[in-house]
N, C-alpha and C positions, 0 to 999 in steps of 0.2 A: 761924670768922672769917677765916681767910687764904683760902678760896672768896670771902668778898665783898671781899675786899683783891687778888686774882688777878683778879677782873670789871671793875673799878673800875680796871687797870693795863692791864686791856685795852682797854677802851673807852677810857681816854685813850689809847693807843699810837693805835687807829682816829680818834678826834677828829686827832690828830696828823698823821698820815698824811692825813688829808682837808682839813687847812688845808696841808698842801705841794702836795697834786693840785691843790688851789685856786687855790695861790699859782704854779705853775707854769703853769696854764691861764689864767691871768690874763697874766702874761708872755708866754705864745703867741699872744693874743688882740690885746696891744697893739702885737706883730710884725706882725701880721696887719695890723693898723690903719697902720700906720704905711707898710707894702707896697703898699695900698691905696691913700693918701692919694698916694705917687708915684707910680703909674699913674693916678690922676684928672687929677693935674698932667702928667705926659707927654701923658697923651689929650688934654687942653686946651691944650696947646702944637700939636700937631699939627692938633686942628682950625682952631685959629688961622694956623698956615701955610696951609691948604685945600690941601695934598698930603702925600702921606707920603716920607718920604724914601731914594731908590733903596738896593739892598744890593748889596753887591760880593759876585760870587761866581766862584770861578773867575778870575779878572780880566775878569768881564764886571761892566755894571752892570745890574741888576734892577729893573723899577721897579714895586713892590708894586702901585702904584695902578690898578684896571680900567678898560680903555673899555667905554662903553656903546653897544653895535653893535647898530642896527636890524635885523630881524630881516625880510623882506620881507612883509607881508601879503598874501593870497588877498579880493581885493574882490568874486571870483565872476570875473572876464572874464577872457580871455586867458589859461589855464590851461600854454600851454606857454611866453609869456614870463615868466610867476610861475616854472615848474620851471626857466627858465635863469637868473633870476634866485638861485632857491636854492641852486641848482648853483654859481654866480658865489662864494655869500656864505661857502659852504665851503672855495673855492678861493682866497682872499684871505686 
């Protein structure tokens, strides 16, 4: 009888143990949630500016945001003023 009274204290001790993992995974999840929820709202502030905002570094200011630089096309003609133009676009 103390074998099925020892099985019986184990598997609650295991049931036990697994509503704490639960309860603790639950807790990490609603961390998770809630980290989440204010980076959607940072994101949605920022797109609403329509720029991101410079970072100091160094004491210079940084400005995260990329341009978008034309890159020269090849239309077929003029092959050495397309390579002085590419030449140009590396050089700027």
């Amino acid at each position: 009888m103390t074998t099925r009274n020892q099985e019986v204290d184990s598997i609650a001790s295991d049931v036990s143990r697994v509503d704490e993992f639960t309860s603790q995974t639950q807790e990490g999840l609603m961390s998770l949630k809630t980290a989440f929820e204010q980076l959607q709202a940072a994101f949605a502030r920022i797109e609403q500016q329509g720029t991101m905002m410079p970072r100091v570094d160094n004491d210079r200011v940084c400005n995260n945001r990329l341009t978008k630089v034309e890159f020269p096309k090849f239309n077929g003609d003029d092959v050495e003023g397309w390579l002085y133009k590419c030449e140009h676009f590396f050089l700027d």
